[in-house]
N, CA, C and O atoms as a Tripos MOL2 file, in Angstrom:
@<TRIPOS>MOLECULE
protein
  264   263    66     0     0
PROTEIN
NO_CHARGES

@<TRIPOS>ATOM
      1 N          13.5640  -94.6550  -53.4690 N.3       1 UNK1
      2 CA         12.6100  -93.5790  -53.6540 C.3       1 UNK1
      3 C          13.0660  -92.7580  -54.8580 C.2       1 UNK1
      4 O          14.1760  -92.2290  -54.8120 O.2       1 UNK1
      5 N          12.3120  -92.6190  -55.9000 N.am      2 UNK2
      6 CA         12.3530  -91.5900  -56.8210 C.3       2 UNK2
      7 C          12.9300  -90.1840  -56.7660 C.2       2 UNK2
      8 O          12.2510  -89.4310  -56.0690 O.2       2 UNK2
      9 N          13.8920  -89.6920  -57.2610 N.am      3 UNK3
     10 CA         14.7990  -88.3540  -56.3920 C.3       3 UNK3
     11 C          13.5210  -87.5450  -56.8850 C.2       3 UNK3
     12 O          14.0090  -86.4920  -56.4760 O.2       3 UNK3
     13 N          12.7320  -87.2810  -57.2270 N.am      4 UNK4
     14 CA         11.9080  -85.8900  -57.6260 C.3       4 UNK4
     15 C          11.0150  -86.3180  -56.4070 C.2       4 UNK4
     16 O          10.7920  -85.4110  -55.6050 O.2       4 UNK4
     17 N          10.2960  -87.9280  -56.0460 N.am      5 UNK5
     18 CA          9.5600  -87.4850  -54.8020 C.3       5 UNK5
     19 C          10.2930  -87.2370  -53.8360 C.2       5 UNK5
     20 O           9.7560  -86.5800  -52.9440 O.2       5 UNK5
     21 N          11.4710  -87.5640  -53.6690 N.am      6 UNK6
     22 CA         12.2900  -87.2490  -52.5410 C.3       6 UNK6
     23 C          12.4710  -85.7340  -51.9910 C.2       6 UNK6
     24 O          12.7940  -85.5830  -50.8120 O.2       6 UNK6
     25 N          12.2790  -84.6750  -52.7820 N.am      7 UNK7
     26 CA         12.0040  -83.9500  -52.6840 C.3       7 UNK7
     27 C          10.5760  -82.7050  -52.2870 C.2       7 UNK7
     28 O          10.6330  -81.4820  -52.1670 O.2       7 UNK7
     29 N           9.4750  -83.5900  -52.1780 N.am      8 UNK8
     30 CA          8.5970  -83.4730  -51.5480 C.3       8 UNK8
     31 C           8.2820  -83.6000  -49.9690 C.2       8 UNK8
     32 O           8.1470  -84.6680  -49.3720 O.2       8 UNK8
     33 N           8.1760  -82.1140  -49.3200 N.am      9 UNK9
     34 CA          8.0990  -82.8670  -47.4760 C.3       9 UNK9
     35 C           7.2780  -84.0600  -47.2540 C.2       9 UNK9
     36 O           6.1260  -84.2110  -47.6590 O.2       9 UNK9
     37 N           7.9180  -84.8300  -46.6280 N.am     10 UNK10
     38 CA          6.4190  -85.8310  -46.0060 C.3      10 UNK10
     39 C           5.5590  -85.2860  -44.9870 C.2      10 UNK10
     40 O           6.0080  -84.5900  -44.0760 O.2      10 UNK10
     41 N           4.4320  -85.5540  -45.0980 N.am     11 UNK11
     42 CA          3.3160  -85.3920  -44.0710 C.3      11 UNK11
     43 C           3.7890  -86.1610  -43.1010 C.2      11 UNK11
     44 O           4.6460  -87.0240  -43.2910 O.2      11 UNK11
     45 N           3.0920  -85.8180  -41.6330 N.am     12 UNK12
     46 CA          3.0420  -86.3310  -40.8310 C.3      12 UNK12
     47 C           2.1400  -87.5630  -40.6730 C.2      12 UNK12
     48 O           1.0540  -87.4680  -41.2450 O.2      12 UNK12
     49 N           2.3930  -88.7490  -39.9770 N.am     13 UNK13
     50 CA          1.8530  -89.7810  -39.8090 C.3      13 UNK13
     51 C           0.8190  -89.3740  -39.2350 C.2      13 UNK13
     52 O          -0.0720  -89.9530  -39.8560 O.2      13 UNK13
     53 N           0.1440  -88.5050  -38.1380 N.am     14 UNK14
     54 CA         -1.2670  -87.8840  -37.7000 C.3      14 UNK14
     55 C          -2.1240  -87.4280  -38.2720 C.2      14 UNK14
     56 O          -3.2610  -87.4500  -37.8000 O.2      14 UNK14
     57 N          -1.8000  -86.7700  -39.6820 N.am     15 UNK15
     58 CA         -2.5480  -86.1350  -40.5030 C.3      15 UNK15
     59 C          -3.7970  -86.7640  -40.5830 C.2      15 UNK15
     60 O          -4.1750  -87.9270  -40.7240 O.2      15 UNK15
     61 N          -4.4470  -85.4330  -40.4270 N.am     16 UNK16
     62 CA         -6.3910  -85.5070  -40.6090 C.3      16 UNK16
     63 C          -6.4200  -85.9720  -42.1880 C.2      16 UNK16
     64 O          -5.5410  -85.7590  -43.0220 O.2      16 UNK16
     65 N          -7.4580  -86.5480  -42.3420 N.am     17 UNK17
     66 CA         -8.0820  -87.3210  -43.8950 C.3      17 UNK17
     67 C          -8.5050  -85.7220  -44.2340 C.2      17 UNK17
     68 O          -7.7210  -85.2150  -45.0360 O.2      17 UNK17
     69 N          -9.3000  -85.0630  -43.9020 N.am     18 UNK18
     70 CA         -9.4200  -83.6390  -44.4070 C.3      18 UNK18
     71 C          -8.1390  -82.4580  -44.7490 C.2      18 UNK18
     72 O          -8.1520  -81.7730  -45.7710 O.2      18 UNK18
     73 N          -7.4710  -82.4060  -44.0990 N.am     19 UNK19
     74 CA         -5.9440  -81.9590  -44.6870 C.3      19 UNK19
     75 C          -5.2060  -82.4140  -46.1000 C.2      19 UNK19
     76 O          -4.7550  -81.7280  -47.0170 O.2      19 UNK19
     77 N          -5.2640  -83.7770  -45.9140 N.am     20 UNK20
     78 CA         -4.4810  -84.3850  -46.7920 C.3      20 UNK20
     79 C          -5.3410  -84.3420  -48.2060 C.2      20 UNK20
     80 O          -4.8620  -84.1510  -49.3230 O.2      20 UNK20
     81 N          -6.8670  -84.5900  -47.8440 N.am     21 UNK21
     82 CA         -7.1930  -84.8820  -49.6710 C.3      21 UNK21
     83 C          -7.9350  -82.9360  -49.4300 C.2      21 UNK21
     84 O          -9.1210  -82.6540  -49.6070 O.2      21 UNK21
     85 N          -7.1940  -82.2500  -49.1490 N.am     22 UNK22
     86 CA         -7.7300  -80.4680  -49.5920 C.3      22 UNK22
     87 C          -9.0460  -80.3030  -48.7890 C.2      22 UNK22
     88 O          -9.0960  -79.0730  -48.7960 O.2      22 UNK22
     89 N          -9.8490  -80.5910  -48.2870 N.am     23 UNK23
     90 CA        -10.9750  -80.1590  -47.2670 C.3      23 UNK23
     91 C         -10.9630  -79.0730  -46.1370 C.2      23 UNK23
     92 O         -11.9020  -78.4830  -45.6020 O.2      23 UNK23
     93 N          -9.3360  -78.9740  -45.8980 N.am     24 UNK24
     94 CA         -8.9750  -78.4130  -44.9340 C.3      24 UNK24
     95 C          -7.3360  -77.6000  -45.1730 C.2      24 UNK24
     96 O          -6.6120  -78.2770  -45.9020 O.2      24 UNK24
     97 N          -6.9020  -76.7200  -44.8370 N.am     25 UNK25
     98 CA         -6.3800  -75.6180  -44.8910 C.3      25 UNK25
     99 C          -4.9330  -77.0760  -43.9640 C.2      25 UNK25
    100 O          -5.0480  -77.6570  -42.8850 O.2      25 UNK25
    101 N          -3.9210  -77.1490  -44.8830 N.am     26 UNK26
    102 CA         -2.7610  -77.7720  -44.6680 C.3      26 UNK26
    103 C          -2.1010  -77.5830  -42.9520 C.2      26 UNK26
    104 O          -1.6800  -78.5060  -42.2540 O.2      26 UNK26
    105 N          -2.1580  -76.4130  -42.6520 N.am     27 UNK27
    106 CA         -1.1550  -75.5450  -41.7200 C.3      27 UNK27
    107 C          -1.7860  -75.3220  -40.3550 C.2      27 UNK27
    108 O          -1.1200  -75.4310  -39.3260 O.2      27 UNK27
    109 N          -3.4120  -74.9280  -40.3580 N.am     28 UNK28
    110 CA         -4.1180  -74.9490  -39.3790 C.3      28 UNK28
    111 C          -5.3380  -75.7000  -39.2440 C.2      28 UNK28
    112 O          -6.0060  -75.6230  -38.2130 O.2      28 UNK28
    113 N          -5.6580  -76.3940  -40.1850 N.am     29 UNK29
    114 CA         -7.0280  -77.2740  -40.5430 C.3      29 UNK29
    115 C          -8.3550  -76.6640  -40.6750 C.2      29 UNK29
    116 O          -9.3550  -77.2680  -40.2860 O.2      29 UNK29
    117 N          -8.4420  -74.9830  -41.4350 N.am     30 UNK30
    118 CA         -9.4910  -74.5550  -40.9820 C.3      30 UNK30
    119 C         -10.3190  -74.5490  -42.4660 C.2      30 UNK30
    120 O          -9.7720  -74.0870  -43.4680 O.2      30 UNK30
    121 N         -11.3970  -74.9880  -42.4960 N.am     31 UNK31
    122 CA        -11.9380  -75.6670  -43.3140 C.3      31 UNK31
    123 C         -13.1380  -74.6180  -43.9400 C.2      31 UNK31
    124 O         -13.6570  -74.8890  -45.0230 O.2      31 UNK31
    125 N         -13.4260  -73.7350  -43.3820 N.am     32 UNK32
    126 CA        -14.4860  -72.6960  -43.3480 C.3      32 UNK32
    127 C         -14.3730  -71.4110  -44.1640 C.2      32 UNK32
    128 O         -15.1860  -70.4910  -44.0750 O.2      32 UNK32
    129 N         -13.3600  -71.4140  -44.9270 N.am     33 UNK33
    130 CA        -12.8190  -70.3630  -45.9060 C.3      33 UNK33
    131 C         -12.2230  -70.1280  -47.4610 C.2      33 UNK33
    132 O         -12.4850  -70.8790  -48.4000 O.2      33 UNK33
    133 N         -11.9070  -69.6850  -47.4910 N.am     34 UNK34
    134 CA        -11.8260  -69.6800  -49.3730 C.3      34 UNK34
    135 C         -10.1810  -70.3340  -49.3660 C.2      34 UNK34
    136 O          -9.3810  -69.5070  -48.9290 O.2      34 UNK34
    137 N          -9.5790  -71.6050  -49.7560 N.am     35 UNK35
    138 CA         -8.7420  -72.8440  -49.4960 C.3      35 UNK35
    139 C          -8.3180  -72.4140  -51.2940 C.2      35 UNK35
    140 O          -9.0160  -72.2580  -52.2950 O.2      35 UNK35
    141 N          -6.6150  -72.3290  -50.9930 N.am     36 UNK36
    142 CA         -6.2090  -72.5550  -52.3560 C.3      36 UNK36
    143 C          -4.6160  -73.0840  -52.3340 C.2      36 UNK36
    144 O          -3.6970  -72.8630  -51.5450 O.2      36 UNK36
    145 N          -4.7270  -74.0420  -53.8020 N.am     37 UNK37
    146 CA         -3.4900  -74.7570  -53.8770 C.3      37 UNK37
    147 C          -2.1760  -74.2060  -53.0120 C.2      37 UNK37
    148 O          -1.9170  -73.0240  -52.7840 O.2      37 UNK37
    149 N          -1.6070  -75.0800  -52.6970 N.am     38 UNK38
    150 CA          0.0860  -74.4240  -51.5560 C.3      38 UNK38
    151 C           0.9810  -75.7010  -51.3110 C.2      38 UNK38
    152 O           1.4600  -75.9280  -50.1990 O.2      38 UNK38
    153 N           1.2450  -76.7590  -52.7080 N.am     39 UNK39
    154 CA          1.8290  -77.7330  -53.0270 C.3      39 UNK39
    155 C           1.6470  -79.2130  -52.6720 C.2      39 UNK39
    156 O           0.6960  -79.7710  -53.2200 O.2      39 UNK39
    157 N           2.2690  -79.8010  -51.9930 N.am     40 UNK40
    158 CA          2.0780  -81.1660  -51.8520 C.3      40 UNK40
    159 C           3.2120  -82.0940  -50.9060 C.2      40 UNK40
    160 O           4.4200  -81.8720  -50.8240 O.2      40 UNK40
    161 N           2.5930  -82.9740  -50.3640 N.am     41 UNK41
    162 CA          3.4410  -83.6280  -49.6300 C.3      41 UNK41
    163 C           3.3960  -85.1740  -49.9420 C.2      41 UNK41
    164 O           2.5610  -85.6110  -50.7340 O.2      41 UNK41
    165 N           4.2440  -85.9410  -49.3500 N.am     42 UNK42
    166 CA          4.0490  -87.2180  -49.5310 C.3      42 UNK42
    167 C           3.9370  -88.1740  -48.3500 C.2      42 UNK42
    168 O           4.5010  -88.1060  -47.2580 O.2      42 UNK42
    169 N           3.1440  -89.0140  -48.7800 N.am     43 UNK43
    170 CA          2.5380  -90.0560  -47.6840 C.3      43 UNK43
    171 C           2.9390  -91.6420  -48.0670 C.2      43 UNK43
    172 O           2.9050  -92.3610  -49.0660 O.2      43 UNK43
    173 N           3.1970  -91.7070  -47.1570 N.am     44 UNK44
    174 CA          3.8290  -93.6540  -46.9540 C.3      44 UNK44
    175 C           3.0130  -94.4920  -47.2410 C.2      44 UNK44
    176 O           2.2680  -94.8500  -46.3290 O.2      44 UNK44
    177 N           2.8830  -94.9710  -48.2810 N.am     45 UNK45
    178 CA          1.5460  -96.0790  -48.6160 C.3      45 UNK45
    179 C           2.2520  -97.3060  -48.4720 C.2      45 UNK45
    180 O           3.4010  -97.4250  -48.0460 O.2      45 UNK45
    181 N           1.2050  -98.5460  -48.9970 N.am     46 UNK46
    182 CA          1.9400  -99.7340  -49.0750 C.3      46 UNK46
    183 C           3.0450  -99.7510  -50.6140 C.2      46 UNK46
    184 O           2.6180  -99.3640  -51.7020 O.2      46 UNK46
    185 N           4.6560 -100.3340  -50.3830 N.am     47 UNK47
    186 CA          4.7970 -100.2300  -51.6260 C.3      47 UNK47
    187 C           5.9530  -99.5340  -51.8860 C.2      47 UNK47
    188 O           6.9030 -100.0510  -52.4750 O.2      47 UNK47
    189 N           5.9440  -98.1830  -51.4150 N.am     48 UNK48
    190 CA          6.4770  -96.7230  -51.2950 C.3      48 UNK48
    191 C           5.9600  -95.2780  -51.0000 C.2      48 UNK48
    192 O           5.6100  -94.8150  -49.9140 O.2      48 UNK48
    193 N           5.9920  -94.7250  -52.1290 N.am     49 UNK49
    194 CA          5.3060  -93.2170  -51.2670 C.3      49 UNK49
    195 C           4.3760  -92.8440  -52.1100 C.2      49 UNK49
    196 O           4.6750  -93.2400  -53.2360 O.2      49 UNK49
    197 N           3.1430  -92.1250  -52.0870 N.am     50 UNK50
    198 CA          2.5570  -91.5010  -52.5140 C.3      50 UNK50
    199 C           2.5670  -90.0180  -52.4590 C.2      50 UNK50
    200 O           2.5640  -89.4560  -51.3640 O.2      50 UNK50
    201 N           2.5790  -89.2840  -53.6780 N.am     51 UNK51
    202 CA          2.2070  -87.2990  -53.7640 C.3      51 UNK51
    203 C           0.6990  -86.7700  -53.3080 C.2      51 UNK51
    204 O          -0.2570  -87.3580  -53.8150 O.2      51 UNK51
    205 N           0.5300  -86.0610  -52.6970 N.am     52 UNK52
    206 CA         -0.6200  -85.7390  -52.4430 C.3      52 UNK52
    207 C          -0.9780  -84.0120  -52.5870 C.2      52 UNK52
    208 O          -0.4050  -83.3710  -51.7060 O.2      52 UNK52
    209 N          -1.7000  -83.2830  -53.4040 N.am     53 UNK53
    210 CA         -1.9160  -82.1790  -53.4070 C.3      53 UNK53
    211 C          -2.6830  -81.3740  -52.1700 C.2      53 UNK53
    212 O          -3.8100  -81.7770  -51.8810 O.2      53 UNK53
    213 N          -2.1570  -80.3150  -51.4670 N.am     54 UNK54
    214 CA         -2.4760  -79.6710  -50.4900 C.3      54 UNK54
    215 C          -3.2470  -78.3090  -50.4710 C.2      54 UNK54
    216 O          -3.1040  -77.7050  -51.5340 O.2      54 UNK54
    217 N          -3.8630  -77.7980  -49.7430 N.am     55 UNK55
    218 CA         -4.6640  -76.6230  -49.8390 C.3      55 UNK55
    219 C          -4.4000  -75.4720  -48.8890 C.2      55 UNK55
    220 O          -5.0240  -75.8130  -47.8850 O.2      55 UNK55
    221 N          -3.9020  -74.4470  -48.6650 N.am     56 UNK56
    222 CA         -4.0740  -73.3620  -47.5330 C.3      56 UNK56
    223 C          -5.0980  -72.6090  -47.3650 C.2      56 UNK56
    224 O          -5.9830  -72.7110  -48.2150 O.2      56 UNK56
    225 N          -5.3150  -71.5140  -46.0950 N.am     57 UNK57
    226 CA         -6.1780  -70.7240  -45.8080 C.3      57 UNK57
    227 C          -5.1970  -69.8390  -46.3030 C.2      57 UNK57
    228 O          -4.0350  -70.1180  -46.5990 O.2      57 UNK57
    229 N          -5.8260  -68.6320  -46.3730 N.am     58 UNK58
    230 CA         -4.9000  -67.3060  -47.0480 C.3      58 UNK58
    231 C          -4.0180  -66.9400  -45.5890 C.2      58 UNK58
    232 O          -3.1660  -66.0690  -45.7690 O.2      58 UNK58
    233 N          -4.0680  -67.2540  -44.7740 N.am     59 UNK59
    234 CA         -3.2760  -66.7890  -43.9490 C.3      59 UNK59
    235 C          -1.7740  -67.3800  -43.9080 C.2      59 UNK59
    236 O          -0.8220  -66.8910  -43.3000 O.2      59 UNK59
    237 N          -1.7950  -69.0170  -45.0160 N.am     60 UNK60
    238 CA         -0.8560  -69.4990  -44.5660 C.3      60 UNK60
    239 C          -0.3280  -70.3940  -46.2450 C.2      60 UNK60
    240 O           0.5870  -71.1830  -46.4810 O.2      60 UNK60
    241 N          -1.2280  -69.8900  -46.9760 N.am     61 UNK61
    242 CA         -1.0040  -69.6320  -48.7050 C.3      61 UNK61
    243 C           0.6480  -69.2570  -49.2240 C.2      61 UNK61
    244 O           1.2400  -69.9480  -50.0530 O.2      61 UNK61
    245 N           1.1150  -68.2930  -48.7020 N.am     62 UNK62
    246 CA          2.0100  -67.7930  -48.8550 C.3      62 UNK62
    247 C           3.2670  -68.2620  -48.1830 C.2      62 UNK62
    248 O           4.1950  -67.4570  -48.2530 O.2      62 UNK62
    249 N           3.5090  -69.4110  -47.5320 N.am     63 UNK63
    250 CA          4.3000  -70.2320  -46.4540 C.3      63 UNK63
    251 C           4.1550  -71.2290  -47.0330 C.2      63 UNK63
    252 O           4.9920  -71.9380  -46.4750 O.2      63 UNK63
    253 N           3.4810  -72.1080  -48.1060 N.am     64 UNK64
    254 CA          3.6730  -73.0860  -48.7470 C.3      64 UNK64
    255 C           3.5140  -74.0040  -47.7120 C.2      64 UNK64
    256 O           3.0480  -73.8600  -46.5820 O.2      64 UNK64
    257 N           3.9560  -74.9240  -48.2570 N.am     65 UNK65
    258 CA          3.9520  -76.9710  -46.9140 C.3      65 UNK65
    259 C           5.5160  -76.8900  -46.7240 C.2      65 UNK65
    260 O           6.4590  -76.6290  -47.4710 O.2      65 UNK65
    261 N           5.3680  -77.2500  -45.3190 N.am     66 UNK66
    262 CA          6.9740  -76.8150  -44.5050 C.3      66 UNK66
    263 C           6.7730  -78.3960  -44.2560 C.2      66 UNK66
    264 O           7.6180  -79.0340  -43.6280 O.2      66 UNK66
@<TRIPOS>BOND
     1     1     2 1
     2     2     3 1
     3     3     4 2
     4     3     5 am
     5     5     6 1
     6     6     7 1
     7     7     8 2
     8     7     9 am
     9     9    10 1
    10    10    11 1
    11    11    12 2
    12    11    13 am
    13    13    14 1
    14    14    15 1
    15    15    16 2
    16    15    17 am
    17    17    18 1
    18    18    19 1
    19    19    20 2
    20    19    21 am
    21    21    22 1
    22    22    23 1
    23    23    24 2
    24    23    25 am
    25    25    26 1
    26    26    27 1
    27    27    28 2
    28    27    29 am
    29    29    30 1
    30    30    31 1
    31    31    32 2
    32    31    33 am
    33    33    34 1
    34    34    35 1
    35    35    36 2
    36    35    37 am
    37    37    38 1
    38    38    39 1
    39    39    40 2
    40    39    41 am
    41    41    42 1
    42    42    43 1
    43    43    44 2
    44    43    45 am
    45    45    46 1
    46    46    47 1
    47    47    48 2
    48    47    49 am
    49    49    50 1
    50    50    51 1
    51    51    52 2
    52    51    53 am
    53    53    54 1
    54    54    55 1
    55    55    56 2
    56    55    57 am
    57    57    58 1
    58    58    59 1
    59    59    60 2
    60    59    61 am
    61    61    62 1
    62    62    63 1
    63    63    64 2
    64    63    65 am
    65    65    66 1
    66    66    67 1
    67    67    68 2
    68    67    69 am
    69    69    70 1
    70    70    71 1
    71    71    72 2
    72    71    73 am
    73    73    74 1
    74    74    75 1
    75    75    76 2
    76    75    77 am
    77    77    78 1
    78    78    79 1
    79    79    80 2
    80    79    81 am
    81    81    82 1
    82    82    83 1
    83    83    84 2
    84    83    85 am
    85    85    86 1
    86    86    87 1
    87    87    88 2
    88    87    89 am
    89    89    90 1
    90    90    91 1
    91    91    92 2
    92    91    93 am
    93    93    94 1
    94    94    95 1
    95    95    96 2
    96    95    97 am
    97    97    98 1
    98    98    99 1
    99    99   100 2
   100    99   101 am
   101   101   102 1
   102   102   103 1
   103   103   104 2
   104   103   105 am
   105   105   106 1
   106   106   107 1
   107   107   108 2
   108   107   109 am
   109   109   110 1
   110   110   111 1
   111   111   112 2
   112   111   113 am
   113   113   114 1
   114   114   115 1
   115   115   116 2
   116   115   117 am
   117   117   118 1
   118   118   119 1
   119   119   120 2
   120   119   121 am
   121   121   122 1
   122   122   123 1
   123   123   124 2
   124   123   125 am
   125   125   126 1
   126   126   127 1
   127   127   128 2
   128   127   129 am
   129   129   130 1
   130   130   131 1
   131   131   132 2
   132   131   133 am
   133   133   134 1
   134   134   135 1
   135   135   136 2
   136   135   137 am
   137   137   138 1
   138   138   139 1
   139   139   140 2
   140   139   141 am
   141   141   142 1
   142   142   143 1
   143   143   144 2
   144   143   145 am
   145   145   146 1
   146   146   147 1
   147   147   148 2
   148   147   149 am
   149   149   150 1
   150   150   151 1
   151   151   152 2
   152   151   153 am
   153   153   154 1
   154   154   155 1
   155   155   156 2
   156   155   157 am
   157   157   158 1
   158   158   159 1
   159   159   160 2
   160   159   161 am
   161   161   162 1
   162   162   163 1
   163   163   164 2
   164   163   165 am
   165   165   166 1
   166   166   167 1
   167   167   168 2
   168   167   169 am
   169   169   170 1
   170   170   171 1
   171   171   172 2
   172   171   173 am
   173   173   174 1
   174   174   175 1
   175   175   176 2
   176   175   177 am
   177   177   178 1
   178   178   179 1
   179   179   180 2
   180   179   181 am
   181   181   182 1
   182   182   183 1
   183   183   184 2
   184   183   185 am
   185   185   186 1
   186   186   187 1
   187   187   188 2
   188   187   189 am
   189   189   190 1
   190   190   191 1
   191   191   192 2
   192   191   193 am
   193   193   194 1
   194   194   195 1
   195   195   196 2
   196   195   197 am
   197   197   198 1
   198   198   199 1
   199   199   200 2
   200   199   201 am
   201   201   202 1
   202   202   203 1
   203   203   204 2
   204   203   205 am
   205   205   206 1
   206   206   207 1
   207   207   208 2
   208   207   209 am
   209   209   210 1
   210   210   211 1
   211   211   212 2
   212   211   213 am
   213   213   214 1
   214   214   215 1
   215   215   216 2
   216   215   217 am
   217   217   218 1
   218   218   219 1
   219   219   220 2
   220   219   221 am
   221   221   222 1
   222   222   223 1
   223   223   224 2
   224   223   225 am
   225   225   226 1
   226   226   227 1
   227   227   228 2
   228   227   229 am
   229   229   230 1
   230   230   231 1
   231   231   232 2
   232   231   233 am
   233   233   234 1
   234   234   235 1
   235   235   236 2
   236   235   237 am
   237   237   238 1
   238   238   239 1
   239   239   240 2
   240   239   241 am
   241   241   242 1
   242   242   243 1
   243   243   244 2
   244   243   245 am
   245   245   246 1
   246   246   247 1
   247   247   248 2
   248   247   249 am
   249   249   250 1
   250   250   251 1
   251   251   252 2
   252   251   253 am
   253   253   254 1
   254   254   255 1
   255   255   256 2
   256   255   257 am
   257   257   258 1
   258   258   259 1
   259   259   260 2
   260   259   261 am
   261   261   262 1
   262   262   263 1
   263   263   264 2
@<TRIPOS>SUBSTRUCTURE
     1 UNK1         2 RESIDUE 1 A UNK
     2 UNK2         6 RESIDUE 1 A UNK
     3 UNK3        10 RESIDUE 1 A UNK
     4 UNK4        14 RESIDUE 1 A UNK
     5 UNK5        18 RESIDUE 1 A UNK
     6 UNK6        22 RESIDUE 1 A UNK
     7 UNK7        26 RESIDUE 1 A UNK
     8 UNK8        30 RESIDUE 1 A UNK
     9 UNK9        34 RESIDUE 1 A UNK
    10 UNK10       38 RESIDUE 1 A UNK
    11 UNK11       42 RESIDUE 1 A UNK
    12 UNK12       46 RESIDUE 1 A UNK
    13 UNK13       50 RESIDUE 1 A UNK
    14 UNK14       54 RESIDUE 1 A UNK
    15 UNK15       58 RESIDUE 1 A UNK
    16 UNK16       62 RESIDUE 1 A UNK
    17 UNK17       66 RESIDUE 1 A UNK
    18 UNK18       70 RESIDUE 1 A UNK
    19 UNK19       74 RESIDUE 1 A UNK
    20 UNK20       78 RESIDUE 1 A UNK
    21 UNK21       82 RESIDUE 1 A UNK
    22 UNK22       86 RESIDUE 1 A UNK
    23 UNK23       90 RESIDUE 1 A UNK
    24 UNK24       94 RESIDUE 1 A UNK
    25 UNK25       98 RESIDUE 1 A UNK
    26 UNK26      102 RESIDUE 1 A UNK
    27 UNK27      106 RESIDUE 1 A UNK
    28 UNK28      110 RESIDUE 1 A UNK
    29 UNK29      114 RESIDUE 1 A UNK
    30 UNK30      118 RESIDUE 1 A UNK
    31 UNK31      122 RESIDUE 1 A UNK
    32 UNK32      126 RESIDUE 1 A UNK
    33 UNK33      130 RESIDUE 1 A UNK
    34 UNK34      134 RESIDUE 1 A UNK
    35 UNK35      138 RESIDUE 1 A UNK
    36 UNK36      142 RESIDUE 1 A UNK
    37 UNK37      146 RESIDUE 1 A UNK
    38 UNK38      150 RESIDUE 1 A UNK
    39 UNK39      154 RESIDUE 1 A UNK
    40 UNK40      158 RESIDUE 1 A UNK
    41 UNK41      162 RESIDUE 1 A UNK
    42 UNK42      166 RESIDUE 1 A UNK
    43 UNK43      170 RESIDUE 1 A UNK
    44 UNK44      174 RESIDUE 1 A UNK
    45 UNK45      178 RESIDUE 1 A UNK
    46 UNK46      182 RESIDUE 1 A UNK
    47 UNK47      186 RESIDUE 1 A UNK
    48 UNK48      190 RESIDUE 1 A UNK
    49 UNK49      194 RESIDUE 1 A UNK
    50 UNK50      198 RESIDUE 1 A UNK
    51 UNK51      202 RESIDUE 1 A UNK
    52 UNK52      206 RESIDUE 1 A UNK
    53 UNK53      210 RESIDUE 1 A UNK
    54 UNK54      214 RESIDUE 1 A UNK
    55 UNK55      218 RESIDUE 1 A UNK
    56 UNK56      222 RESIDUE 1 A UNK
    57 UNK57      226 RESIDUE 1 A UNK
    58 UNK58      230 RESIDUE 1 A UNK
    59 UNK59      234 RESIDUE 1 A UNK
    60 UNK60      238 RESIDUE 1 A UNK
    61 UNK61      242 RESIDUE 1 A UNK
    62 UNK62      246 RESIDUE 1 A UNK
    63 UNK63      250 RESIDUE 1 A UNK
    64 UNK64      254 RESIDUE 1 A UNK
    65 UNK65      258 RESIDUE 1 A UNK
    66 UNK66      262 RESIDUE 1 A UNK
């Protein structure tokens, strides 16, 4: 694995398709509100890993992707 993605949390294997490609608020999935960038995680593809850019609700903007 690449040390710079290595450094990216991985998502969870459950993750909603709306979470992961920004539709939905990273932290609580709430989809109904004004959603802004709050970094990225990585997901297990075939191969190795993929980066994926993430979105928060303002409640949880400021807590970044744990």
């Amino acid at each position: 694995m690449d040390a710079l993605v290595a450094t990216v949390p991985p998502a969870p294997p459950d993750i909603s398709i709306a979470r992961l490609h920004g539709e939905a608020c990273y932290t609580c999935g709430a989809a109904l509100c004004p959603l802004t960038p709050a970094g990225a995680v990585r997901v297990r593809i075939e191969g190795g890993w993929r980066v994926w850019p993430v979105v928060a609700c303002s409640a949880h903007v400021a807590g970044g992707v744990k």
